[in-house]
C-alpha positions in Angstrom: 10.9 -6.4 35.5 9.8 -4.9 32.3 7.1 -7.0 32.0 5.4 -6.2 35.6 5.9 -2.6 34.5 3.8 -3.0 31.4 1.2 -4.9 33.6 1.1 -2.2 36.0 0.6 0.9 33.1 -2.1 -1.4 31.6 -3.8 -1.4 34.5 -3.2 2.0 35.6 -4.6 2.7 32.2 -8.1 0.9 32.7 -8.8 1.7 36.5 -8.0 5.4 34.5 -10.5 4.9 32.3 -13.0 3.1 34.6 -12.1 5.8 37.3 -13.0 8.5 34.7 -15.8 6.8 33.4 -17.6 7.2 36.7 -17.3 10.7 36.8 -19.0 11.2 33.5 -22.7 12.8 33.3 -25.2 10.8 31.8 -24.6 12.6 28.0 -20.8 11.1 28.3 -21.8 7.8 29.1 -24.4 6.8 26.8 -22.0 9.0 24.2 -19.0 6.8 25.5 -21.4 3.7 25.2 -22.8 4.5 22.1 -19.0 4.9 20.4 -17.6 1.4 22.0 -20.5 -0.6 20.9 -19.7 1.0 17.4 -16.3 -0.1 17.2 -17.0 -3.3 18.3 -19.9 -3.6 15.5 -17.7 -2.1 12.9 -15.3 -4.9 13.1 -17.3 -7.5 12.7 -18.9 -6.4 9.8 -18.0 -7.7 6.2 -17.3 -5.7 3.2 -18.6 -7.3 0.5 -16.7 -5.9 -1.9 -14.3 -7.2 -4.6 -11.8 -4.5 -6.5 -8.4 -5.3 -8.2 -6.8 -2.6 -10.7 -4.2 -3.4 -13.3 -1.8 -0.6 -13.5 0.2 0.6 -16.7 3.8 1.6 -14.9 5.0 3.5 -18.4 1.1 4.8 -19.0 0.5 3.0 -22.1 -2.0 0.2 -22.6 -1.3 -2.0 -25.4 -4.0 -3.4 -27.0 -2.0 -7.0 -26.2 -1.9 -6.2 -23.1 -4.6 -7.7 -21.9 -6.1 -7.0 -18.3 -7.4 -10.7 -16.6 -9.4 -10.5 -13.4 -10.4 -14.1 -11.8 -12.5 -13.0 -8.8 -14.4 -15.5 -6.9 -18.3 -16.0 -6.2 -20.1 -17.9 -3.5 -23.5 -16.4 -3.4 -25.6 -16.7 -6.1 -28.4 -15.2 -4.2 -28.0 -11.8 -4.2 -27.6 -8.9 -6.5 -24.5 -7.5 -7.7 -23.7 -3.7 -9.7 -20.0 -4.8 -11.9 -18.1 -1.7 -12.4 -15.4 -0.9 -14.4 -13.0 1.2 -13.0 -10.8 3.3 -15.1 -7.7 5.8 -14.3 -6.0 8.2 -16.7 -4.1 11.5 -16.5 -5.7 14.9 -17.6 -4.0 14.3 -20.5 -5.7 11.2 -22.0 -6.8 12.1 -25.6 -10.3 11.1 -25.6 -13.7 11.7 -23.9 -14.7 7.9 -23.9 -12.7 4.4 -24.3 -13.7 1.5 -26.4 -13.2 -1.7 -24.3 -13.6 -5.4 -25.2 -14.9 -7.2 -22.6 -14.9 -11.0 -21.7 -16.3 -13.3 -18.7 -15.6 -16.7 -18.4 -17.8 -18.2 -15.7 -17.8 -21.5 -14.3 -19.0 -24.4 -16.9 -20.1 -22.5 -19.7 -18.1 -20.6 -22.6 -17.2 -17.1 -22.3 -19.3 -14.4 -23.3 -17.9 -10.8 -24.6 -19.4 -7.6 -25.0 -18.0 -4.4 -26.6 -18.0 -1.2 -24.1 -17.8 2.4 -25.0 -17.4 3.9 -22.0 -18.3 8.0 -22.0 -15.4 10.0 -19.7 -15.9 13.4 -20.7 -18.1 15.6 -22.1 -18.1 19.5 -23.0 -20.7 21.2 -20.8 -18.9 18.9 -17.7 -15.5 17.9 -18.5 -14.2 14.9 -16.9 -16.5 12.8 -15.9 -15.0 10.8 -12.9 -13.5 12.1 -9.9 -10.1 13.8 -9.8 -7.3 14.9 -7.8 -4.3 16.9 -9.3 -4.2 15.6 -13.0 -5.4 12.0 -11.9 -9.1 11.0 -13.0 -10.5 7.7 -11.6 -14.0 6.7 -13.6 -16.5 4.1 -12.2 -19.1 3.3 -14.6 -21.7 0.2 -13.7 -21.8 -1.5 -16.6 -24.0 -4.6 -15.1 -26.3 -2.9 -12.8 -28.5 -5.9 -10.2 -26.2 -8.8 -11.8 -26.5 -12.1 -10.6 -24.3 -14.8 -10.8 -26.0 -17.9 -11.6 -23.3 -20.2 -10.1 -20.7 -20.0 -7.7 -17.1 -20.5 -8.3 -14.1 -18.6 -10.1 -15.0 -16.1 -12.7 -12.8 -14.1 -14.7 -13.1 -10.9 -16.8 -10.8 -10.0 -19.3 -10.8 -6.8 -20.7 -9.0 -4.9 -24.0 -8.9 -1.8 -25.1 -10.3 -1.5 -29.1 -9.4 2.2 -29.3 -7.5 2.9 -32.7 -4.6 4.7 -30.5 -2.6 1.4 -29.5 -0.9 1.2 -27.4 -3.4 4.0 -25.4 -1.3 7.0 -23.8 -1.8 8.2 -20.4 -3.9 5.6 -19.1 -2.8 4.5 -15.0 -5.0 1.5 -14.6 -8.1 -0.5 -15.3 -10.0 -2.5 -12.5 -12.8 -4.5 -11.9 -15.2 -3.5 -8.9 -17.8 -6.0 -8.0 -20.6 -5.0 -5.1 -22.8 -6.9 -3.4 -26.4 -4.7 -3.2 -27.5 -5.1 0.9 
């Protein structure tokens, strides 16, 4: 019996909405339209989008500690801006971090590149966005990149600041966008 009750609602609901629908002026329905073919659209479009962020659960990064990213390509065709995304508390010491960084991509040897990454300055303050005493930086540090083969990539990335291990830092991620 309950599930002839749930039949009838649902279709108590729809003749509802089909019933309402044909009361609607000509604004509403092409409005109503408009918004359901929108939905629909929205799910079927892909994000092409890769982020993962290490987190530091006692807010220390350790020099040792290194944060290892494998992320996976499969279209060597288009462009791509490779951000480094970086998280701290108002309390982080510095207005920049030094940061080793390392890709290993499919077939050849790795190749590593030393970052200094500005946070702050003194007419702005904090760079990145915040919220409470949380600052999150992106900072595209391979703008129109493209990935000359496809496969599994990884980036490994370690702080060089002379502080080790680094206080107040929340996480460091990797954010990898396809340009449309």
């Amino acid at each position: 019996m309950h599930c002839n009750l749930s039949r009838e609602l649902l279709f108590i609901n729809s003749y509802n909405i089909l019933h309402y629908f044909c009361y609607m002026n000509s604004f509403q329905k092409a409005f109503f339209s408009f918004l359901t073919v929108s939905v629909l659209f929205a799910g079927c479009l892909s994000v092409d989008v890769f982020e993962k962020n290490i987190s530091f659960k006692t807010q220390e990064w350790a020099s040792a500690n290194k944060a290892v990213i494998p992320f996976e390509i499969t279209d060597t065709a288009s462009l791509y801006n490779v951000y480094i995304v970086f998280r701290h508390t108002n309390a982080y010491n510095y207005n920049n971090l030094w940061l080793k960084w390392s890709v290993q991509q499919p077939g050849i040897a790795p190749v590593t590149n030393q970052f200094n990454l500005p946070l702050a300055n003194n007419e702005q303050g904090w760079l990145g966005s915040g919220m409470d005493d949380i600052y999150e930086h992106r900072i595209l540090v391979q703008p129109r990149t493209s990935f000359g083969r496809t496969g599994a990539y990884t980036v490994t990335m370690e702080q060089i600041m002379r502080q080790d291990p680094l206080q107040h830092v929340l996480n460091i991620g990797l954010r990898v966008e396809k340009i449309k």
